[in-house]
Legacy VTK file of the C-alpha trace (Angstrom):
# vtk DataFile Version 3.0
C-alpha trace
ASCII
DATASET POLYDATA
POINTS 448 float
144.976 -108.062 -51.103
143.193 -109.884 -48.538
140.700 -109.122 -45.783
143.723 -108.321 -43.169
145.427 -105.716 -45.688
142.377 -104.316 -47.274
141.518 -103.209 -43.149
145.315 -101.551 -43.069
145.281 -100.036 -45.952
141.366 -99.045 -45.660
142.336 -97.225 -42.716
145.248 -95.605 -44.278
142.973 -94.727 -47.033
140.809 -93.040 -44.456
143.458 -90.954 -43.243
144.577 -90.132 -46.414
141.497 -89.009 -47.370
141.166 -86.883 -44.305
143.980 -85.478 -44.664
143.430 -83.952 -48.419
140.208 -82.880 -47.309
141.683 -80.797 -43.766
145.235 -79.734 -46.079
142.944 -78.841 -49.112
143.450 -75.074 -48.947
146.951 -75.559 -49.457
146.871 -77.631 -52.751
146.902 -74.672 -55.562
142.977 -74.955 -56.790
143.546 -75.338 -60.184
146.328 -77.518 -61.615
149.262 -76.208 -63.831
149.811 -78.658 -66.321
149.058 -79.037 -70.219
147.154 -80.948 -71.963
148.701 -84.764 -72.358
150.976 -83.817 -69.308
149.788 -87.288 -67.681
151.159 -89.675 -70.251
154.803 -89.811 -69.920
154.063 -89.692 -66.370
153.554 -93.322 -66.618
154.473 -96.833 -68.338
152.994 -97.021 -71.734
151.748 -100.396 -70.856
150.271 -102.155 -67.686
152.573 -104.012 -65.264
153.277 -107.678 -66.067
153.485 -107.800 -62.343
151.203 -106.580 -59.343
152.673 -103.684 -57.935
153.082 -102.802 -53.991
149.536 -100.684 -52.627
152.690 -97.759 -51.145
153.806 -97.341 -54.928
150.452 -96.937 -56.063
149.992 -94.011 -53.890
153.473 -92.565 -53.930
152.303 -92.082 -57.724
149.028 -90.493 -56.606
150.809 -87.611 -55.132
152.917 -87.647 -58.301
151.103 -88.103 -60.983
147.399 -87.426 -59.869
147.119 -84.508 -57.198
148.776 -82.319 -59.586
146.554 -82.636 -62.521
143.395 -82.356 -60.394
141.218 -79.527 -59.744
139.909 -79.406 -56.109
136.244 -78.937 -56.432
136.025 -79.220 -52.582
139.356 -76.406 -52.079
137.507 -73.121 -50.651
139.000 -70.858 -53.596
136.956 -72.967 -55.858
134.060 -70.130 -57.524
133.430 -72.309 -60.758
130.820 -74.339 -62.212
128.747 -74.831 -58.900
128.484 -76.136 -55.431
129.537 -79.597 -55.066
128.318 -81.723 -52.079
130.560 -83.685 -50.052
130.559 -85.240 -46.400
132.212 -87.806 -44.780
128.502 -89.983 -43.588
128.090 -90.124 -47.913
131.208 -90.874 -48.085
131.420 -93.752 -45.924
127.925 -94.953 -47.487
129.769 -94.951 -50.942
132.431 -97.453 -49.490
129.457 -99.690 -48.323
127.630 -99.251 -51.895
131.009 -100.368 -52.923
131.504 -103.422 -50.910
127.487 -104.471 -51.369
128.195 -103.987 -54.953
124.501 -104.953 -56.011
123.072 -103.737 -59.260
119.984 -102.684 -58.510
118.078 -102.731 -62.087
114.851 -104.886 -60.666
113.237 -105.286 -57.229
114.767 -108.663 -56.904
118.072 -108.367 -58.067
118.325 -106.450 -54.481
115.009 -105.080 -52.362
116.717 -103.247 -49.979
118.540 -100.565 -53.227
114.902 -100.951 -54.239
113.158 -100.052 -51.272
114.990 -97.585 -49.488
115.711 -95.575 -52.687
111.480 -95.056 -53.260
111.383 -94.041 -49.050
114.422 -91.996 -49.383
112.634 -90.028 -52.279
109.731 -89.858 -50.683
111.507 -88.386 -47.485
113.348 -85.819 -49.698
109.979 -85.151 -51.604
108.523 -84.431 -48.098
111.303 -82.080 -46.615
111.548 -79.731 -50.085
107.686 -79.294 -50.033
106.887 -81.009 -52.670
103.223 -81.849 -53.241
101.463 -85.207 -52.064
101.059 -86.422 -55.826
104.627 -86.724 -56.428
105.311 -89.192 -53.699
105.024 -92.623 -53.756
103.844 -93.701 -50.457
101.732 -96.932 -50.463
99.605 -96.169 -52.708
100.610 -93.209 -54.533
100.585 -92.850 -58.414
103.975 -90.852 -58.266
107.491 -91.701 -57.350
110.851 -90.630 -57.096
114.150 -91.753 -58.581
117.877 -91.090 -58.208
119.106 -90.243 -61.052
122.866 -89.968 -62.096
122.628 -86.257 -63.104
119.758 -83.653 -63.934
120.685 -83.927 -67.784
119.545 -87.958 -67.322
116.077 -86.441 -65.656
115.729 -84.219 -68.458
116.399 -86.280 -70.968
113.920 -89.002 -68.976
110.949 -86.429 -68.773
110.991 -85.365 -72.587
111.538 -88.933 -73.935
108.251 -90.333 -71.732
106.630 -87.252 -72.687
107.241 -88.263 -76.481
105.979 -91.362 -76.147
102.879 -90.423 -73.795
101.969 -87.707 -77.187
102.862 -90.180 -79.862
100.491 -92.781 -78.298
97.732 -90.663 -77.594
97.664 -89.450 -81.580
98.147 -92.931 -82.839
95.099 -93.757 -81.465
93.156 -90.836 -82.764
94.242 -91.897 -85.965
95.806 -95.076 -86.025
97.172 -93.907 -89.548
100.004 -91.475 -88.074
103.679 -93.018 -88.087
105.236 -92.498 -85.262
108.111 -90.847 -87.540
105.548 -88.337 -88.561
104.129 -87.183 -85.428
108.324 -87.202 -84.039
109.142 -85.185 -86.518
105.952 -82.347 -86.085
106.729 -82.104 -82.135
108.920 -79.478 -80.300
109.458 -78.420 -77.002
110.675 -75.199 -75.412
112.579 -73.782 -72.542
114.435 -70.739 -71.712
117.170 -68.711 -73.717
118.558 -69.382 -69.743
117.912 -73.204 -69.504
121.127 -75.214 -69.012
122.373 -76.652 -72.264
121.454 -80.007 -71.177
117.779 -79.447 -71.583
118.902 -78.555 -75.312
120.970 -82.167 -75.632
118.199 -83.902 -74.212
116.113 -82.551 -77.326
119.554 -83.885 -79.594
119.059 -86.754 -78.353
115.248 -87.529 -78.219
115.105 -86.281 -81.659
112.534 -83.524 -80.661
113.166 -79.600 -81.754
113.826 -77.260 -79.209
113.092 -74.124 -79.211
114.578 -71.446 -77.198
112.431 -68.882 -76.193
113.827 -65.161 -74.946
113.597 -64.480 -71.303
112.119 -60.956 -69.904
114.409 -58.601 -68.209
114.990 -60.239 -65.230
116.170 -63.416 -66.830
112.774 -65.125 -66.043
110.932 -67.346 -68.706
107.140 -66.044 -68.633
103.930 -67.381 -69.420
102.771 -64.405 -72.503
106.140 -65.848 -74.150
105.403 -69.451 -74.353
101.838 -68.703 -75.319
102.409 -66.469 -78.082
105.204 -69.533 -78.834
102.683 -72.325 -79.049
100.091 -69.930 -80.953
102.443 -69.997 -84.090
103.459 -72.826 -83.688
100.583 -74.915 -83.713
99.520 -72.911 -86.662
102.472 -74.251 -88.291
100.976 -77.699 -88.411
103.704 -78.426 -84.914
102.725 -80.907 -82.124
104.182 -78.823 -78.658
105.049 -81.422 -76.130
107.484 -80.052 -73.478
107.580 -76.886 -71.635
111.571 -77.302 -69.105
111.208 -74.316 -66.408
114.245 -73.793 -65.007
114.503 -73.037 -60.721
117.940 -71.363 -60.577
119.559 -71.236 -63.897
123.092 -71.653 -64.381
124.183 -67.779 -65.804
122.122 -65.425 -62.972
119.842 -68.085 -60.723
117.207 -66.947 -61.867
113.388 -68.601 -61.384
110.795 -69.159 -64.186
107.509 -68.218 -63.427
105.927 -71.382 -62.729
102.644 -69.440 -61.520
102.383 -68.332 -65.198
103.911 -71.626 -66.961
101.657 -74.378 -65.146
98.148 -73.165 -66.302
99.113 -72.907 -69.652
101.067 -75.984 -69.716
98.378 -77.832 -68.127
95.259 -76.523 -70.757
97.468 -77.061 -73.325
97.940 -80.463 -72.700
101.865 -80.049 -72.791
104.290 -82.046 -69.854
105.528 -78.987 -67.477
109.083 -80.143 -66.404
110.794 -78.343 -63.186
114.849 -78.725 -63.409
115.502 -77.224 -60.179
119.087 -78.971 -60.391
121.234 -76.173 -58.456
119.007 -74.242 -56.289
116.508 -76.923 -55.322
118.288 -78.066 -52.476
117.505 -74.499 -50.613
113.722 -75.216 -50.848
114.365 -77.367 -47.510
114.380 -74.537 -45.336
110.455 -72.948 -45.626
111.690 -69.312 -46.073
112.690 -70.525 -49.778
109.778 -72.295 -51.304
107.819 -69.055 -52.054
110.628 -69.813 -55.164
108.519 -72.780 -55.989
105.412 -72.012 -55.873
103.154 -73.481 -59.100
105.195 -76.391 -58.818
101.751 -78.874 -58.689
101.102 -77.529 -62.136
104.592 -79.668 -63.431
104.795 -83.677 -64.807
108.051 -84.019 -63.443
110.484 -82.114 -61.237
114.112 -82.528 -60.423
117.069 -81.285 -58.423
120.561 -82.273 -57.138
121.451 -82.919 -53.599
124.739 -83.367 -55.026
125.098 -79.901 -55.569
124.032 -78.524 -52.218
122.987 -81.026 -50.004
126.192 -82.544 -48.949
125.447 -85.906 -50.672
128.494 -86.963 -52.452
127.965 -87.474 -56.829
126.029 -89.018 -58.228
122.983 -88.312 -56.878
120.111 -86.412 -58.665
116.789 -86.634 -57.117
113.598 -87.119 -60.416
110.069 -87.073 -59.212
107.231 -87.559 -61.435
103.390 -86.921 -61.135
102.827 -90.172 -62.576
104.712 -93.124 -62.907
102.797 -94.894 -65.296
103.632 -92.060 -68.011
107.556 -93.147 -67.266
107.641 -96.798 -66.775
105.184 -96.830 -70.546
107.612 -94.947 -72.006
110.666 -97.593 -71.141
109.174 -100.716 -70.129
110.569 -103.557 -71.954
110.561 -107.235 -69.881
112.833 -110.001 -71.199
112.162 -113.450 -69.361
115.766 -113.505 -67.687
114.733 -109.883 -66.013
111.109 -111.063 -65.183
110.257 -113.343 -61.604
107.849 -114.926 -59.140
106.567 -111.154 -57.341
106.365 -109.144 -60.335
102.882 -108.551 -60.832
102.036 -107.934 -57.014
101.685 -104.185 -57.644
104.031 -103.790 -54.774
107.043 -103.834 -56.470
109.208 -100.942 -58.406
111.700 -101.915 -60.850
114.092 -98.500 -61.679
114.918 -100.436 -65.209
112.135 -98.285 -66.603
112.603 -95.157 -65.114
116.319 -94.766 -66.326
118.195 -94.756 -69.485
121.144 -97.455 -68.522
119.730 -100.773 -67.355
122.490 -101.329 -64.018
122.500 -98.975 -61.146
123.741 -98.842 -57.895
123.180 -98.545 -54.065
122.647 -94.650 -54.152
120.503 -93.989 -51.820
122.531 -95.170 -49.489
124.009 -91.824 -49.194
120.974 -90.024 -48.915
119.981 -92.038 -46.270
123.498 -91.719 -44.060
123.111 -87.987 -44.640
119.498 -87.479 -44.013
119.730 -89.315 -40.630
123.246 -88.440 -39.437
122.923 -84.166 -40.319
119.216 -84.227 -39.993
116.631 -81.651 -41.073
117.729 -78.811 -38.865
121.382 -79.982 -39.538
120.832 -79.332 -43.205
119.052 -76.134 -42.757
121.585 -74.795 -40.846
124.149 -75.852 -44.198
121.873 -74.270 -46.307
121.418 -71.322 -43.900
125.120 -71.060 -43.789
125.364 -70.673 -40.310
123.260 -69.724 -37.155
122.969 -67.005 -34.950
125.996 -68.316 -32.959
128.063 -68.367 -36.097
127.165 -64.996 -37.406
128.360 -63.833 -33.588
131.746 -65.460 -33.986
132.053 -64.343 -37.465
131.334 -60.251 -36.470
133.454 -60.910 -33.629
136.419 -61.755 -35.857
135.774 -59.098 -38.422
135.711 -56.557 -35.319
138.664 -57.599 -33.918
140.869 -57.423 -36.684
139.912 -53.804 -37.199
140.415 -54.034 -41.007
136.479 -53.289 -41.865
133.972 -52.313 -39.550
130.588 -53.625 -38.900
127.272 -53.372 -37.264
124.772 -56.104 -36.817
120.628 -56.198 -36.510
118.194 -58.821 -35.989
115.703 -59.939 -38.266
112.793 -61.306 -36.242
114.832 -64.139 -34.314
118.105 -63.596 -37.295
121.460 -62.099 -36.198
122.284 -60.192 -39.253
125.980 -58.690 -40.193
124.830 -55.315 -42.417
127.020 -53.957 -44.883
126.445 -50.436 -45.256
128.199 -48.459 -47.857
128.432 -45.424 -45.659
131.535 -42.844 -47.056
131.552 -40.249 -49.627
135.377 -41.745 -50.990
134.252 -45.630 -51.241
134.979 -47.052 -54.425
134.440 -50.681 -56.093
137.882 -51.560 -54.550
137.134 -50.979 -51.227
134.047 -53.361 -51.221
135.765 -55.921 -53.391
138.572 -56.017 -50.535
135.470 -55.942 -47.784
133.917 -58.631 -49.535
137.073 -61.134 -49.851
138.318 -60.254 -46.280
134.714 -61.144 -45.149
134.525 -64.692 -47.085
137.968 -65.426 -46.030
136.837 -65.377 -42.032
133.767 -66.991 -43.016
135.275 -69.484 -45.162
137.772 -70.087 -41.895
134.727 -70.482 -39.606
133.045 -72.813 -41.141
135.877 -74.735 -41.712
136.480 -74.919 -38.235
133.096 -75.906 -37.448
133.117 -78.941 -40.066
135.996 -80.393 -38.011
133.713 -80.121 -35.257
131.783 -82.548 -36.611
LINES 1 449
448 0 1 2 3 4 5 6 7 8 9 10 11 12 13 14 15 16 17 18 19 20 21 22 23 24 25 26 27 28 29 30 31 32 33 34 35 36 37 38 39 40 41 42 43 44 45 46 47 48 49 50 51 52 53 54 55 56 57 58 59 60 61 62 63 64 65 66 67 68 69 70 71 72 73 74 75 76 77 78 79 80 81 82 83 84 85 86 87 88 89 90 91 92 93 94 95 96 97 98 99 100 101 102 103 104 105 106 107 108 109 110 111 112 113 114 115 116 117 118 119 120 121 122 123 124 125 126 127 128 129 130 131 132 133 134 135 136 137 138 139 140 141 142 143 144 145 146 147 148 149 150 151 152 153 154 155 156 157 158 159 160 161 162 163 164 165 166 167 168 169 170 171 172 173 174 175 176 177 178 179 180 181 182 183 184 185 186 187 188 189 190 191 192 193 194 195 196 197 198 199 200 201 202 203 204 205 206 207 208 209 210 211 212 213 214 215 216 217 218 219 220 221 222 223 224 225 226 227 228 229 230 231 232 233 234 235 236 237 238 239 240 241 242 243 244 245 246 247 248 249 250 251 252 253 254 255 256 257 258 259 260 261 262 263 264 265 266 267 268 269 270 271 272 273 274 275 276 277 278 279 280 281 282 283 284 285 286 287 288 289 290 291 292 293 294 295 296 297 298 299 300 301 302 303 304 305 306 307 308 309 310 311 312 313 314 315 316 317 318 319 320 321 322 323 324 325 326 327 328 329 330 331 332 333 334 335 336 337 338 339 340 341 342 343 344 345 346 347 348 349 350 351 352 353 354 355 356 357 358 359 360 361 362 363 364 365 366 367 368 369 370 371 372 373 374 375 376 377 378 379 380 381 382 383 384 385 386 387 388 389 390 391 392 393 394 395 396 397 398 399 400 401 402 403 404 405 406 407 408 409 410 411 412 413 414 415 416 417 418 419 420 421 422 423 424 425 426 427 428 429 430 431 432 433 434 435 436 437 438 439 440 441 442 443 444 445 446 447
């Protein structure tokens, strides 16, 4: 393909894609097929022979659309939110074509560079305290991570290293198999099983420990947790507070979790993966508060914050803590501006050594949506909106509704008001209401 097709057939790619995305609703949301259905779908062996670009994607209607499940389809309830726009698109197809792999400052400055403004931006517009930014001359950072199990798995392993090296030189006699094998860290009977791989992997127990009745981890539990344990002879490292867990949403008590964390000596990490992207808008970050007692903190605009995957936002406290954990510096990675102490090289603050142009999305999204344009995302919706969307419930006469305001909020209320109303009744409210919501904002995305 050369540069005169690859502009045909991007732009037929381009309307392909907007089609799927505006004819989405259509497509069945989750596929019918059995396992191995794919395979005799296609040659057991790669052509000997290019094939045409129009058979290619004759067989993506065939053989792909039907096995796929359409996160971005609004009957999709699983899992969680998914991000997707068409700005982070279009910055993926120019990661693409750049095609730099970003491991050191020189390999590419720009993936460098923008990625430590972009976090600091992002740091900035969730409310996240001063120390975790970068800025000139900061002793934090951030990092995009692919996903919030890599941050996880990032904040234990540096905080393993930071506990091992402090006790070796105590007593320079400790292996560092011995202290290993003494430490554990904790998090929530709630915590995502990810933050239980990531202690798999590092080779550091975890311990679960039993929320209260609201699903919230609590600071009495983890201190009655680390009593025993360190009477055991055990080395606690790692506390993981969880901002939104996966089963209920709920919020550990960071108010409770930070003090303790931080007299104990123990790294406080914040996985705010799904419901971090809400602390943008002010009203939300009451949710975060105690979040300058953590080490690290994380969450995924790919979830909520219409950046496309992968793209999971790490901050930590202190870089040094991360980049001592992982730095290693072979003579073909090393050159000339190195030890200017203006340069960041994201080798050391991920597991894999290549990475690409990812903030690249960020930064399309950020500037082409905005801060007030994401609110309103997050916000589902504005005054307007709600309007349009009691209008349209009103109209059709099947439920009926009342709204109020809220200081300057145009509220829909949902009063369940007769003696006869059952579960049913609400349950068919409910759906009819999402429906004509879903619809509206639908409408309002091809606005855009």
């Amino acid at each position: 393909m050369n540069s005169a097709e690859f502009r045909k057939k991007g732009r037929d790619m381009v309307d392909y894609i907007a089609n799927y995305l505006e004819q989405i609703e259509s497509r069945q949301v989750f596929p019918d097929v059995e396992p191995g259905y794919l395979r005799p779908m296609i040659p057991d062996s790669a052509p000997e022979e290019g094939e045409t670009y129009e058979d290619i994607m004759k067989d993506v209607e065939r053989v792909i659309m039907p096995g796929v499940t359409h996160w971005h389809s609004p009957y999709f309830f699983a899992y969680f939110p998914t991000a997707s726009s068409y700005p982070a698109m279009l910055a993926d197809m120019l990661c693409g074509a750049i095609g730099c792999i970003g491991f050191t400052w020189a390999s590419s400055p720009a993936c460098t560079e923008l990625e430590t403004v972009m976090l600091d931006w992002l740091g900035k517009l969730i409310g996240l305290p001063e120390q975790f930014l970068a800025g000139s001359k900061g002793e934090g950072g951030g990092v995009i991570q692919g996903t919030a199990s890599e941050a996880t798995l990032m904040a234990l392993l540096a905080a393993r290293t930071k506990v091992t090296r402090r006790l070796q030189a105590e007593n320079p006699e400790l292996s560092e198999a011995e202290i290993v094998s003494r430490m554990v860290a904790y998090s929530s009977d709630q915590a995502h099983s990810s933050v239980e791989r990531a202690g798999l992997i590092s080779g550091v127990r975890m311990k679960k420990i039993p929320s209260d009745e609201n699903f919230v981890l609590c600071g009495e539990a983890v201190k009655k947790a680390l009593e025993k344990d360190r009477a055991e002879g055990l080395i606690p490292v790692f506390v993981c507070a969880t901002l939104g867990t996966t089963p209920s949403c709920s919020f550990d008590n960071l108010m409770e979790l930070g003090p303790i964390c931080n007299t104990e000596n123990i790294w406080l990490h914040v996985d705010a993966a799904y419901a971090g992207s809400a602390f943008i808008c002010p009203e939300f970050r009451y949710l975060m508060k105690g979040v300058e007692f953590a080490d690290s903190f994380n969450f995924n605009p790919h979830k909520w914050l219409l950046v496309n995957f992968d793209c999971s936002a790490f901050w930590v406290k202190k870089r040094s803590d991360l980049i001592g954990a992982f730095k290693i510096d072979p003579v073909y990675l090393q050159y000339d501006q190195q030890e200017s102490g203006l340069v960041t090289d994201y080798r050391h603050w991920q597991i894999p050594l290549g990475r690409r142009f990812r903030s690249l999305k960020l930064w399309f999204v950020l500037r082409m949506y905005g801060v007030k344009g994401l609110q309103d995302y997050i916000r589902k919706g504005s005054n307007t909106l709600n309007k349009a969307l009691l209008q349209k419930i009103n109209d059709l006469k099947k439920i009926h509704l009342v709204p109020c305001c809220l200081g300057d909020k145009f509220i829909l209320r949902f009063a369940v008001c007769a003696r006869t109303v059952e579960s049913n009744h609400v349950v068919f409210a409910w759906k009819h209401i999402e429906a004509l919501a879903t619809g509206l904002l639908m409408e309002e995305a091809e606005k855009k």
